[in-house]
C-alpha positions in Angstrom: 96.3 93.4 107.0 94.5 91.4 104.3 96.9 89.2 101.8 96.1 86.8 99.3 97.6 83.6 98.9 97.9 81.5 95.9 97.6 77.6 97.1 98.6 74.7 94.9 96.5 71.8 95.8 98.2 68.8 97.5 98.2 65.2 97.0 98.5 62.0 98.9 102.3 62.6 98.1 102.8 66.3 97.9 101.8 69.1 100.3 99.4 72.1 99.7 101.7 75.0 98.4 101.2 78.1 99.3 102.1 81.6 97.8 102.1 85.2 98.7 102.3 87.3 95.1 102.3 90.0 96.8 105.5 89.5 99.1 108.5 88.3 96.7 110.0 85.1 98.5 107.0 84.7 100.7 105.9 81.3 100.2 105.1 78.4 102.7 104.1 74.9 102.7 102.0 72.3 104.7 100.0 68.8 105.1 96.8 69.7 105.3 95.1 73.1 103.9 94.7 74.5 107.0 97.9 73.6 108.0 98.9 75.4 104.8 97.4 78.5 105.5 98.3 78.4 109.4 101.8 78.2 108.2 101.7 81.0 105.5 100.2 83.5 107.7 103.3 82.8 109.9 105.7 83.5 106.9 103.7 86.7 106.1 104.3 87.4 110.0 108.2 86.6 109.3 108.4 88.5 105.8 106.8 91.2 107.0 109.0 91.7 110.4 111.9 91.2 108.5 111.6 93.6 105.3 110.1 96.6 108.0 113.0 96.2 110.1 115.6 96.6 107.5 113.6 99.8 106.8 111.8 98.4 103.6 108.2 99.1 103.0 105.4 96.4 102.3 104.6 96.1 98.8 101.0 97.7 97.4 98.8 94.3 97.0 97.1 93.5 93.5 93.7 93.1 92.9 93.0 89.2 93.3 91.6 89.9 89.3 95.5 90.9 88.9 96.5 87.7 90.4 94.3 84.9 88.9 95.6 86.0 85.1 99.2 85.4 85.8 100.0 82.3 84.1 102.4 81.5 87.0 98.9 80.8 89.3 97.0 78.3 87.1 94.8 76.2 88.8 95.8 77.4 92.3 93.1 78.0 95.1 92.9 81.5 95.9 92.5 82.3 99.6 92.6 85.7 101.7 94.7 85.8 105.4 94.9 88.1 107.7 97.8 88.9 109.2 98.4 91.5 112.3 101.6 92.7 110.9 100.5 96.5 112.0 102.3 95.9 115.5 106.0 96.7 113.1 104.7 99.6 112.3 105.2 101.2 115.8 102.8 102.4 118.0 99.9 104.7 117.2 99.6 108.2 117.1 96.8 110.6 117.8 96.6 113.2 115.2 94.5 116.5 115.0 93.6 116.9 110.3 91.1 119.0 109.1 88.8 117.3 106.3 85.5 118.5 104.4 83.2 117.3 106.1 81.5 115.8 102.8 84.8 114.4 102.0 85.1 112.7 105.8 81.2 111.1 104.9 82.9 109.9 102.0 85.9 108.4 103.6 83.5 107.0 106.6 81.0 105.3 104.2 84.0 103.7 102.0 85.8 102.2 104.9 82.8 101.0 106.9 82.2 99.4 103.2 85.2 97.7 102.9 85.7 96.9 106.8 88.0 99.1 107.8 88.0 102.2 109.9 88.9 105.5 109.2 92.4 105.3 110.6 93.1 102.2 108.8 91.5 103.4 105.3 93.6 106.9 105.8 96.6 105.1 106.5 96.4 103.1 103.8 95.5 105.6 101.5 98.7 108.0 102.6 100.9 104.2 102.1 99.8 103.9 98.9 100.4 107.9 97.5 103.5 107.8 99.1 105.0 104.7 97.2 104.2 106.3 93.7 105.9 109.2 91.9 104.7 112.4 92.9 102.3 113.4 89.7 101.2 109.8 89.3 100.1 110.0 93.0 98.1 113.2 93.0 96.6 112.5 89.3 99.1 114.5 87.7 98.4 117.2 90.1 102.1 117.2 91.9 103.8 118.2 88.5 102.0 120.7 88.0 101.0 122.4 91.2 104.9 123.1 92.3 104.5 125.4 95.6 101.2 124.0 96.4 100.9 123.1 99.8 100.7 119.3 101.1 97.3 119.7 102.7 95.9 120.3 99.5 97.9 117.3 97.6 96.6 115.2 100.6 92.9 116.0 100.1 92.9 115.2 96.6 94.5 111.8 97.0 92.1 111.1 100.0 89.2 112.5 97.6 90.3 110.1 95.0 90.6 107.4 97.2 87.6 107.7 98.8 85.6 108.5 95.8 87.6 106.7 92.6 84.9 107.2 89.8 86.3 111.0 90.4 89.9 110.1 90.3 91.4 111.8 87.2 
């Protein structure tokens, strides 16, 4: 997974601090920048083990536009880390889903896009519905649509994630 650190600049004194916005505590320190980032991604490694073994989820990330207008980050350097932290999530599991296929073109040309696959971009998609309340999820959909099945809540929150100028 992708996060984005906040880094406050060192000095011939100081060390580069680094912050994780997105992971509340997450924060790491070192001499050098790289150094810095090397020892951030191992926090977000840490953080990330920690909070999915207790059975917590990983927060949804900001937009790095989010980030940069918080008052808190003035005058950091913003960088982006990956960090493998899939391997707490268990191990993967094939799955048979029926799509549209215009809807699977959609999904295929947004994730190729935004370099991910298809697994990656559906998973992500299904994270991020799950950890909002139903009707906000599903556009207002779930509050309304009592009885209707989960297929059909899933395709329009895949539809809307893979095409969001349609999203309601």
């Amino acid at each position: 997974m992708k996060f984005i650190m906040a880094i406050e600049p060192g000095t011939e004194t100081t060390s580069f601090g680094v912050v994780v916005p997105d992971l509340p505590g997450c924060f790491s320190a070192g001499d050098t920048l790289d150094k810095a980032v090397d020892n951030a991604r191992e926090a977000i490694d840490l953080w990330c083990e920690t909070v999915i073994e207790d059975g917590g989820d990983i927060p949804v990330a900001k937009t790095l536009t989010e980030h940069q207008v918080d008052p808190d980050f003035a005058g950091s350097i913003w960088a982006v880390v990956e960090a493998p932290v899939e391997r707490y999530f268990g191990p993967a599991e094939k799955l048979n889903i029926t799509l549209p296929r215009l809807l699977l073109a959609k999904i295929d040309e947004y994730a190729s896009a935004h370099g991910e696959t298809r697994s990656g971009f559906l998973a992500n998609a299904a994270r991020q519905a799950m950890r909002q309340p139903r009707a906000e999820a599903y556009g207002g959909l779930g509050a309304v649509a009592e009885g209707t099945g989960y297929q059909t809540l899933m395709n329009t929150a895949l539809r809307e994630a893979a095409m969001p100028e349609h999203a309601a």
